[in-house]
C-alpha positions as CSV (number, residue, x, y, z in Angstrom):
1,X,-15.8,-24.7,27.3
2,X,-14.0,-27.7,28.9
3,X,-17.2,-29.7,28.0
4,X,-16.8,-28.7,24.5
5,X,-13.7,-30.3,24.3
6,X,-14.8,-33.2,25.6
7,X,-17.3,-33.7,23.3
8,X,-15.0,-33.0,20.2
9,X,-12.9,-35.9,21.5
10,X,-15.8,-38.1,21.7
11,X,-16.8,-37.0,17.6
12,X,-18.9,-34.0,17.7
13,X,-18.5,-30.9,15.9
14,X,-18.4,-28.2,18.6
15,X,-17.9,-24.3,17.8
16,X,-17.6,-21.3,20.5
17,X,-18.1,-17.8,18.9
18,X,-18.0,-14.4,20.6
19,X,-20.6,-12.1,19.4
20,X,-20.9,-8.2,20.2
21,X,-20.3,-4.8,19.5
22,X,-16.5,-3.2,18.2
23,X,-13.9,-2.8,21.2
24,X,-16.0,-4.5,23.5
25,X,-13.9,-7.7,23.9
26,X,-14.2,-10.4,21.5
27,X,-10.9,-11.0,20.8
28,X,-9.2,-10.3,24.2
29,X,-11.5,-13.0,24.9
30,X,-10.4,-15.8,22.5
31,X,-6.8,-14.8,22.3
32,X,-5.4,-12.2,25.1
33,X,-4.5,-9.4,24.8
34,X,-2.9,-7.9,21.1
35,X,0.7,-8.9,20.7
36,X,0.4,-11.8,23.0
37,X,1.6,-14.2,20.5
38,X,4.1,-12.0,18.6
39,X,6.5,-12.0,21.0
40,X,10.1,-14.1,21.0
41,X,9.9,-16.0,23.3
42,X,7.1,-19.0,23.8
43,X,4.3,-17.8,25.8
44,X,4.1,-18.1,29.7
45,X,0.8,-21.4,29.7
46,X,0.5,-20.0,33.2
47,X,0.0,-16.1,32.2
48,X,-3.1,-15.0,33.7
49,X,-4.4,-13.4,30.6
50,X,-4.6,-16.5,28.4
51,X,-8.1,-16.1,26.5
52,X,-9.8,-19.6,25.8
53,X,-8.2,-20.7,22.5
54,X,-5.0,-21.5,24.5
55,X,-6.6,-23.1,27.9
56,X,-8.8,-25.2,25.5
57,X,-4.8,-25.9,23.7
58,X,-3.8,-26.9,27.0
59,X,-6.8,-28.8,28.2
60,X,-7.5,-30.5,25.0
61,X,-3.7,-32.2,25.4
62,X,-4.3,-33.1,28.7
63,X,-7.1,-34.9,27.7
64,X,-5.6,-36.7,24.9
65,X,-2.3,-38.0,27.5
66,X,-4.8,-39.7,29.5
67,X,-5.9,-41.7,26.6
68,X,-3.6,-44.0,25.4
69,X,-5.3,-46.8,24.2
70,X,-6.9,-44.4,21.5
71,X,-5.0,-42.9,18.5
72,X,-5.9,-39.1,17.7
73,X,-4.9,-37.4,14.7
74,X,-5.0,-33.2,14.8
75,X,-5.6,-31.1,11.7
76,X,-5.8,-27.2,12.3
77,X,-7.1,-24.3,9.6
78,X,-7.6,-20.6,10.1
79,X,-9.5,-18.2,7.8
80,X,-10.9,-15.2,7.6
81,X,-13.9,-13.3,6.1
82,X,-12.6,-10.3,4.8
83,X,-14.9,-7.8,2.6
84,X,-16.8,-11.2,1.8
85,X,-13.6,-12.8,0.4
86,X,-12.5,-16.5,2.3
87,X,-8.6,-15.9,2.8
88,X,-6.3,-18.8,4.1
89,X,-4.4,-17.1,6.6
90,X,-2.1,-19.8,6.7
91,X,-1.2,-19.0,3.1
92,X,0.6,-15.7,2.2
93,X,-0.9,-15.3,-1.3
94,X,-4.3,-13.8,0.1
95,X,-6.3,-14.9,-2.6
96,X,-9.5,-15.4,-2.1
97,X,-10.9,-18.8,-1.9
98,X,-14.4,-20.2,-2.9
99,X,-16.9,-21.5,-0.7
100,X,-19.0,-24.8,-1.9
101,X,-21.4,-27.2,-0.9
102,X,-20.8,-31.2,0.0
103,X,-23.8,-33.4,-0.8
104,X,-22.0,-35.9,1.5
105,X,-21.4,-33.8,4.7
106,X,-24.7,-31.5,4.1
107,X,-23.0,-28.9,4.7
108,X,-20.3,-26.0,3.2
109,X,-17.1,-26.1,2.7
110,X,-13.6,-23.8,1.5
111,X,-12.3,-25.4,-1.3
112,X,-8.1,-25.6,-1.3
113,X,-8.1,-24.6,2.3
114,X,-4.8,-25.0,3.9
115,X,-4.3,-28.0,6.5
116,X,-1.7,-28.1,8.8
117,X,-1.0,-31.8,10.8
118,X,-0.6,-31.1,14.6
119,X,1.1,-33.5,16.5
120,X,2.1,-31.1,19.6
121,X,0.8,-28.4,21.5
122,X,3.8,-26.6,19.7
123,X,2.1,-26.8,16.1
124,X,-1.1,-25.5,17.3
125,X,0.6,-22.5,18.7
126,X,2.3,-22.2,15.6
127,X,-1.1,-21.7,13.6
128,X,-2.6,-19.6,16.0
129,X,0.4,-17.2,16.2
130,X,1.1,-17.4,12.1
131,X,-3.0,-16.5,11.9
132,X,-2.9,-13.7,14.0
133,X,-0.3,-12.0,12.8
134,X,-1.8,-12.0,9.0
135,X,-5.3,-10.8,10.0
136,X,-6.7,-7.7,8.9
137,X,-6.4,-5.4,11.9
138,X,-7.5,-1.5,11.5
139,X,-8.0,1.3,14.4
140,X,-10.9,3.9,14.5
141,X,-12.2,6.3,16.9
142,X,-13.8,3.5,19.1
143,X,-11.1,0.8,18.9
144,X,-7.1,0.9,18.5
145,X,-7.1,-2.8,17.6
146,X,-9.9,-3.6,16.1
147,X,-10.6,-6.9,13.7
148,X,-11.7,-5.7,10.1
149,X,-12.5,-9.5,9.0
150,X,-14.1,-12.5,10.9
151,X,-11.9,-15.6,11.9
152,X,-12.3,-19.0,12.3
153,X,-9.9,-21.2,13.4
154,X,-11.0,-25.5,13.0
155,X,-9.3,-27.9,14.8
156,X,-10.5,-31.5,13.3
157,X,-9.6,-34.7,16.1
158,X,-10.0,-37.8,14.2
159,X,-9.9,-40.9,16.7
160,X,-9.5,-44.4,15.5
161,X,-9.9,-46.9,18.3
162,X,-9.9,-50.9,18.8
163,X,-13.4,-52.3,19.9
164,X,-13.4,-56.0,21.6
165,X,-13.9,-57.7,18.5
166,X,-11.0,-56.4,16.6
167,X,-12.6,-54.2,14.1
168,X,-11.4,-50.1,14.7
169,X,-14.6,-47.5,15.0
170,X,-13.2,-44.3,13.6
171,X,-15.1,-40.5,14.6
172,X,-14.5,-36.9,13.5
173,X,-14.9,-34.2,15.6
174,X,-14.0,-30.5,15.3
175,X,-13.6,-27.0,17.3
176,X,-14.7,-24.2,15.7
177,X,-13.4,-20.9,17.5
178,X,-14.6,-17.9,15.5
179,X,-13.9,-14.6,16.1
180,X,-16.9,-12.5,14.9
181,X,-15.8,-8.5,14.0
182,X,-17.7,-6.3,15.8
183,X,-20.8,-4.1,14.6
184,X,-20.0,-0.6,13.8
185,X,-22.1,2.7,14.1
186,X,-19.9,5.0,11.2
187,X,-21.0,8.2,13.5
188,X,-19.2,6.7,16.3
189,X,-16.2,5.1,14.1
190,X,-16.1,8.1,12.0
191,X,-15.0,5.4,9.5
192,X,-14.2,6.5,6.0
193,X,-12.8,5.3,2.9
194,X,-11.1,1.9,3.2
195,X,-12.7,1.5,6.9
196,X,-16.1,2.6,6.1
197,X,-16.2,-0.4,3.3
198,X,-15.1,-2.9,5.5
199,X,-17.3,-1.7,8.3
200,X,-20.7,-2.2,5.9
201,X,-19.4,-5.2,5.0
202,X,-19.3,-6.5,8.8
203,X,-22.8,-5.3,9.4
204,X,-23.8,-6.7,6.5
205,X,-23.0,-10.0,7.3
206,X,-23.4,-9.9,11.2
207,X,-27.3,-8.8,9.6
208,X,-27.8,-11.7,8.1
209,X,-26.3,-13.8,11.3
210,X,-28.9,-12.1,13.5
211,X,-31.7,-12.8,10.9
212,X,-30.7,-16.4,10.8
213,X,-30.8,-16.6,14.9
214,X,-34.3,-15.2,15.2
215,X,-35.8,-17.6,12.2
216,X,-34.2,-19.8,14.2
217,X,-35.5,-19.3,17.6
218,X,-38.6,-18.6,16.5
219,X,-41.0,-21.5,15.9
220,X,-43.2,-20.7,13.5
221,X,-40.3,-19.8,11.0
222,X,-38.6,-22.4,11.9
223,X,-39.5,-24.8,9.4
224,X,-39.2,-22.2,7.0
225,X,-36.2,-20.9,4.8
226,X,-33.2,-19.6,6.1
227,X,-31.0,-17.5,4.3
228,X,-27.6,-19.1,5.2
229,X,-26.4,-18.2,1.7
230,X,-26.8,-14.4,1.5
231,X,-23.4,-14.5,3.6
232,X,-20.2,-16.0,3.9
233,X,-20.3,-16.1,7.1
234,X,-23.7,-17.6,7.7
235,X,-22.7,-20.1,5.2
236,X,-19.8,-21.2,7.5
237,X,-21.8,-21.3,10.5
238,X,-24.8,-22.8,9.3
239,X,-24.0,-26.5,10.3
240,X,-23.0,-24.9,13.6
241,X,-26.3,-22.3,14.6
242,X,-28.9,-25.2,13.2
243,X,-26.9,-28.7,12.2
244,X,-26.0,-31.5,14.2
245,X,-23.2,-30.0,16.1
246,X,-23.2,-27.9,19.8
247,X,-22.5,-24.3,19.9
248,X,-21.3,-21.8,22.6
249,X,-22.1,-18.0,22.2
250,X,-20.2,-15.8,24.2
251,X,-21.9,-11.9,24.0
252,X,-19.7,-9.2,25.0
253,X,-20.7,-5.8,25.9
254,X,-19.4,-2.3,26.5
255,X,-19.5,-1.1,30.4
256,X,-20.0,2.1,29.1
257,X,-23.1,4.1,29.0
258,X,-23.1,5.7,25.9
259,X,-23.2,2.0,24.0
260,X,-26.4,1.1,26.0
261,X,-28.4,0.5,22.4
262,X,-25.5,-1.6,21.3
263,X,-25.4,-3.5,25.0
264,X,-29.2,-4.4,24.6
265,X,-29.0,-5.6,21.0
266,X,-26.5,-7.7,22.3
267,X,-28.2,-9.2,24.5
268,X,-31.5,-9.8,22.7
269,X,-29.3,-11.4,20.2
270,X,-28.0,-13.8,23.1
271,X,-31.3,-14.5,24.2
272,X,-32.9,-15.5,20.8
273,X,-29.9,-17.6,20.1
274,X,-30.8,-19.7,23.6
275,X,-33.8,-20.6,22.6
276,X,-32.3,-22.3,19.0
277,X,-32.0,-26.1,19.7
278,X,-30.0,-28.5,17.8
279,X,-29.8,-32.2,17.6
280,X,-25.7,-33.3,18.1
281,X,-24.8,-36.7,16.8
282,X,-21.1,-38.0,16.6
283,X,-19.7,-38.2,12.7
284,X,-18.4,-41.9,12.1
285,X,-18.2,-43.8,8.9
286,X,-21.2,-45.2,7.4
287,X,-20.0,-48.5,7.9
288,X,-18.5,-48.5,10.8
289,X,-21.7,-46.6,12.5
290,X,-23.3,-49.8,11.3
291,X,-20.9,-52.5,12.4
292,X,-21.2,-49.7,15.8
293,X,-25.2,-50.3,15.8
294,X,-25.2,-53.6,15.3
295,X,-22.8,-54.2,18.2
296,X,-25.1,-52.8,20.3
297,X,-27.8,-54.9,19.3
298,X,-25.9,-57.8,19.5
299,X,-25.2,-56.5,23.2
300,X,-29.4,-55.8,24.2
301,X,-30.0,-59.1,23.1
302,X,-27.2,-61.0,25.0
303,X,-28.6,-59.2,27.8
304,X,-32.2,-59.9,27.3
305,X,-31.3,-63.4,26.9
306,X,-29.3,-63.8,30.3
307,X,-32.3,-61.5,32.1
308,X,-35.1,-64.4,30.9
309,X,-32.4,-67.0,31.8
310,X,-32.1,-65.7,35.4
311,X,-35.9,-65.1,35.3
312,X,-36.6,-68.5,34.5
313,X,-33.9,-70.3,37.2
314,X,-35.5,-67.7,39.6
315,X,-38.8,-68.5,39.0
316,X,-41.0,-69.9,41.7
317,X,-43.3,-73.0,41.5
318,X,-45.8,-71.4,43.1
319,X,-46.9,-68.7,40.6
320,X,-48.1,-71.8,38.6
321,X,-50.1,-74.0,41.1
322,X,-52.7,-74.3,38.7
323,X,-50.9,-75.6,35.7
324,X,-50.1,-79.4,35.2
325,X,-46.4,-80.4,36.7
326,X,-44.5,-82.4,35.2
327,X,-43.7,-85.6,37.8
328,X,-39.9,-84.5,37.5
329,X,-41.2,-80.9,38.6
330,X,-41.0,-79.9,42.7
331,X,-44.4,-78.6,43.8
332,X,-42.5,-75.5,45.6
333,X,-38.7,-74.6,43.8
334,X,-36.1,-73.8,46.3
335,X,-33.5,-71.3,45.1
336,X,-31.2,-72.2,47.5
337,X,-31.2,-75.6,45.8
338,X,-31.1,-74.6,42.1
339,X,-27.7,-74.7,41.8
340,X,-27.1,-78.2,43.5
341,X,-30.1,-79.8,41.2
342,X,-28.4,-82.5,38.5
343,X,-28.5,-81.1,34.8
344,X,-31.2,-83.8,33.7
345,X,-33.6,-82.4,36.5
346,X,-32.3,-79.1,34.7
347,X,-33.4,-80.3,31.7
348,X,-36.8,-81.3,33.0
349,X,-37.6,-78.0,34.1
350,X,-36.9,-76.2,31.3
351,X,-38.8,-78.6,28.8
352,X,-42.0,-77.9,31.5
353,X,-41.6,-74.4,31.1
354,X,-41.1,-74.5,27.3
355,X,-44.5,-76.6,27.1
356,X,-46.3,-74.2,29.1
357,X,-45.1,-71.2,26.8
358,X,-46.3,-73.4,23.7
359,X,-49.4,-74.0,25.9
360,X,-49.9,-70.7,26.3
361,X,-49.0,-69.5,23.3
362,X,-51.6,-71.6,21.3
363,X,-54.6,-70.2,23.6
364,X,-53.8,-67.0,22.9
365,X,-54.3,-67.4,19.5
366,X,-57.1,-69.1,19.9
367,X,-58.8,-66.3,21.8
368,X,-57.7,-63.9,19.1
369,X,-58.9,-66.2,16.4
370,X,-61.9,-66.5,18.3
371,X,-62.5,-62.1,19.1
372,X,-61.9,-61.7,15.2
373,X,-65.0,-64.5,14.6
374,X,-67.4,-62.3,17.1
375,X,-66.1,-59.0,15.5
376,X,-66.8,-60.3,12.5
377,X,-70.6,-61.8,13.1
378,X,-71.0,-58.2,15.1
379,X,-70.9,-56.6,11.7
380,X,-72.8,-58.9,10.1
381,X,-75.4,-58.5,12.6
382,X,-74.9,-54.6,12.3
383,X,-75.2,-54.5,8.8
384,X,-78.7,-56.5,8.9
385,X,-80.0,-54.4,11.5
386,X,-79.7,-51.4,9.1
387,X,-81.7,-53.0,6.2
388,X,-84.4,-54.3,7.9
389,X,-84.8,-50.5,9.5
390,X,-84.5,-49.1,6.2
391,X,-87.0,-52.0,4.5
392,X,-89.4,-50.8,7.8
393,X,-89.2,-47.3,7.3
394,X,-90.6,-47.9,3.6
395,X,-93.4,-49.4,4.4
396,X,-94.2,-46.9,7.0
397,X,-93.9,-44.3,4.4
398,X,-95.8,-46.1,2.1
399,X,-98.6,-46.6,4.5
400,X,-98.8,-43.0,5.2
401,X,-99.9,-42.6,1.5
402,X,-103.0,-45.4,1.4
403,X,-104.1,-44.2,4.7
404,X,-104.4,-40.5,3.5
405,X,-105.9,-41.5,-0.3
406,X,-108.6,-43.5,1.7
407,X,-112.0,-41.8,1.8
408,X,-113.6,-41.7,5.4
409,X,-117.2,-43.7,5.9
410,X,-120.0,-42.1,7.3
411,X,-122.2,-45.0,7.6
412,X,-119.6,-46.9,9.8
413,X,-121.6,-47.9,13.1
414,X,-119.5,-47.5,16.7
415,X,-119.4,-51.3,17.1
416,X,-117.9,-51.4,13.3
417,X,-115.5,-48.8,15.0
418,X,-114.2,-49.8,18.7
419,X,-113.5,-53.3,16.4
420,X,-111.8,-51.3,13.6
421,X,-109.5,-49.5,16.3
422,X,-109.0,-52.5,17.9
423,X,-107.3,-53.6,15.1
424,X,-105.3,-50.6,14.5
425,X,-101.7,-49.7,16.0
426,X,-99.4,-47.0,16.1
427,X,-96.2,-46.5,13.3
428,X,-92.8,-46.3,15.5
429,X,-92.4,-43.5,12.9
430,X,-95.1,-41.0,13.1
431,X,-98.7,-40.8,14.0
432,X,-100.8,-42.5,11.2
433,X,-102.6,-45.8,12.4
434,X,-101.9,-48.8,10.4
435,X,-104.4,-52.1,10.0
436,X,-103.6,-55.9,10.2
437,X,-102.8,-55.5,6.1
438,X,-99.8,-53.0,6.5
439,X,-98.8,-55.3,9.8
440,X,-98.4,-58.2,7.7
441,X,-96.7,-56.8,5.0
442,X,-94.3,-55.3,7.2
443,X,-93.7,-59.1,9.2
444,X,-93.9,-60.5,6.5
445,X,-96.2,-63.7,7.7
446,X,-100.3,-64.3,8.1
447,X,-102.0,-62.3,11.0
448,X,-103.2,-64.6,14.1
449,X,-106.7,-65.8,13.9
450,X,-106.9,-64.6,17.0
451,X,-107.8,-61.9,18.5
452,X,-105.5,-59.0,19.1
453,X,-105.0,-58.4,23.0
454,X,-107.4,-56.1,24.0
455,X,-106.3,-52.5,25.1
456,X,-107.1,-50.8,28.2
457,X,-109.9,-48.4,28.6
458,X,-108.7,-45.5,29.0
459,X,-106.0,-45.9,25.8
460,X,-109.4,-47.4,23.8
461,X,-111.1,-44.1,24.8
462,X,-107.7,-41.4,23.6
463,X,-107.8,-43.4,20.3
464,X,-111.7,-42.6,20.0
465,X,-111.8,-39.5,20.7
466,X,-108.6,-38.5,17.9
467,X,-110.9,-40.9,15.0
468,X,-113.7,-38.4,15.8
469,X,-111.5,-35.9,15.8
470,X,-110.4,-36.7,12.3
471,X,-113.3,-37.4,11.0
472,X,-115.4,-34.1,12.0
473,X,-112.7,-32.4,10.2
474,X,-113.1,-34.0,6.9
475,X,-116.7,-33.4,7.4
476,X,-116.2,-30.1,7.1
């Protein structure tokens, strides 16, 4: 809890809420024991049974004395959801108040909500005391005291402080302690009438909470809708279970063994509401979260700027033994002398340095100038490749077709032949044999007066034997 605090002091919007079943110990949690705050006299701060609403009273003031040089202003509200009604229990008239939306938070809000300005730990006290004693309390068979609405008690910490440069950065942060009403089984309340109204209500409501924390948890609904607005209370807590703010769920359960159900539920409900992950920021002004950024900017780049200043009076000579010195520049730097060389020698240095940047600056781009170029002509290339394959495989495709149309001759002699095979070759594409014609319509230029190279025997005497082959076959 005391990290909570600390946080809300530092802008974020925080909320702790106590979660179980009825009489198992949500309020005696947040507030002590019933009555504590009803009495005369101001309440002991060192009573043992102080519940966490007054240590975080007490912790968040100590906090705030150690820091002076920042100015904090307090704002408190409590409410409560009663039979899906928003009351101001800071306001006697108990009427109920409407709930709406704010297209500049992102998020909803009571409208005409009473705020009270808390300047001591005295006023906030004062609330917490006037708000428990107009609560709706009832008593059933399972609880004397129990709550018949859910509460929620805000305390808002605005801080304005004064950055180096004059201008004030101003964050909002808030506490949310709610005070969930417990779930009910009517055969174990044996509520009816009045009770048994308020009770559906409270399930009802603390439904719809435990459907939002499993859409939540889980994943793959995640993304998907959740029904914040079929409940008052989910409509308060929204910001808090899935927004930009940090939560802490306290579950409470019965030690008894007849509630073992309820005890599990409980604790499932704990479990699923681990797993929910949200993403805090701090609430600041649009503008001064700008002037803020840009501050910090201006800060990275300072320090960029004095880490290359100290890596370039650091910097040895002898990284760069190949690069041309200037005659001004030492052939070996020594850093114990930096600091007693004159600033014109300085001056030198640096102006060597700056040239080899340039230097190396323009050959970069000349070799990226240059990989663009062979890129480029690779393509090129590429793209001719593929039409002269594609030009190739048409004429092989057209040769096909003359070679089949042609009739065979029979009065061919075997001289005639071994010369005509000779002259034949093999397609890369298939198995028909092509002449001298197709070869030179394919190249594109006059065969060689020459003879072809002859082939070896045994090739000479494979092709032979598939022309007889061929040719007994058309015989036939």
């Amino acid at each position: 809890m005391t990290k909570l605090v600390q946080m809300a002091i530092e802008g974020f919007s925080t909320t702790c809420f106590c979660y179980g079943q009825t009489g198992s110990g949500k309020t005696h949690t947040l507030t002590g024991p019933p009555g504590m705050f009803n009495r005369k006299k101001p309440p002991d701060p060192l009573h043992a049974e102080h519940g966490i609403i007054f240590r975080s009273f007490l912790y968040l003031f100590s906090l705030l004395q150690d820091r002076q040089d920042v100015h904090y202003v307090l704002k408190a509200t409590f409410l409560e959801i009663y039979n899906e009604k928003v009351i101001d229990l800071l306001n006697n008239t108990r009427r109920s108040l409407p709930v709406r939306w704010s297209k500049k938070s992102r998020s909803f809000f009571v409208e005409n909500l009473f705020t009270v300005d808390c300047e001591e730990l005295d006023d906030l006290l004062a609330v917490l005391e006037e708000g428990l004693r107009n609560r709706s309390v009832g008593s059933h068979a399972m609880n004397e005291h129990s709550s018949r609405s859910h509460t929620m008690l805000t305390i808002s910490i605005t801080s304005e402080q004064l950055m180096d440069n004059g201008v004030y950065i101003t964050k909002a942060g808030k506490i949310n302690f709610v005070d969930l009403a417990g779930s009910e089984m009517t055969k174990k309340t044996h509520s009816e009438g009045k009770t048994l109204r308020e009770a559906n209500n409270i399930n009802k409501s603390l439904m719809v909470l435990g459907y939002c924390i499993s859409s939540l948890s889980d994943p793959k609904k995640r993304g998907g809708h959740i029904p914040y607005r079929d409940s008052k209370l989910t409509k308060l807590l929204a910001d808090s279970l899935a927004g930009s703010g940090v939560t802490l769920m306290i579950a409470t359960i019965s030690p008894s063994l007849s509630n073992i159900s309820e005890s599990l539920n409980t604790l499932r409900y704990a479990a699923r509401a681990k797993r929910i992950r949200t993403k805090p920021i701090i609430v600041m002004d649009p503008r001064e979260a700008l002037i803020l950024s840009l501050k910090r900017e201006v800060a990275a780049l300072q320090s960029e700027n004095e880490h290359l200043r100290t890596a370039l009076e650091l910097e040895e000579a002898g990284h760069s033994l190949d690069r041309p010195k200037l005659p001004s520049t030492p052939a070996s730097l020594d850093l114990s002398k930096l600091s007693h060389m004159e600033s014109s020698e300085l001056g030198e240095l640096v102006k060597h340095y700056a040239k080899e940047n340039e230097a190396l600056r323009r050959e970069n781009q000349e070799l990226f100038t240059t990989r663009d170029l062979l890129v480029r002509d690779q393509e090129l290339v590429c793209r001719e490749n593929e039409r002269l394959l594609k030009t190739l495989e048409e004429f092989t495709s057209s040769g096909r077709s003359r070679a089949d149309s042609l009739p065979p001759s029979r009065s061919s002699s075997s001289t005639s032949s071994n010369n005509n095979d000779r002259d034949l070759v093999y397609s890369p594409g298939g198995s028909v044999l092509q002449g001298p014609k197709f070869r030179s319509e394919i190249t594109g230029r006059k065969e060689d007066p020459k003879p072809p190279h002859r082939l070896p025997e045994s090739i000479q005497k494979e092709l032979d034997k598939r022309r007889i082959g061929k040719t007994s076959k058309l015989k036939r």
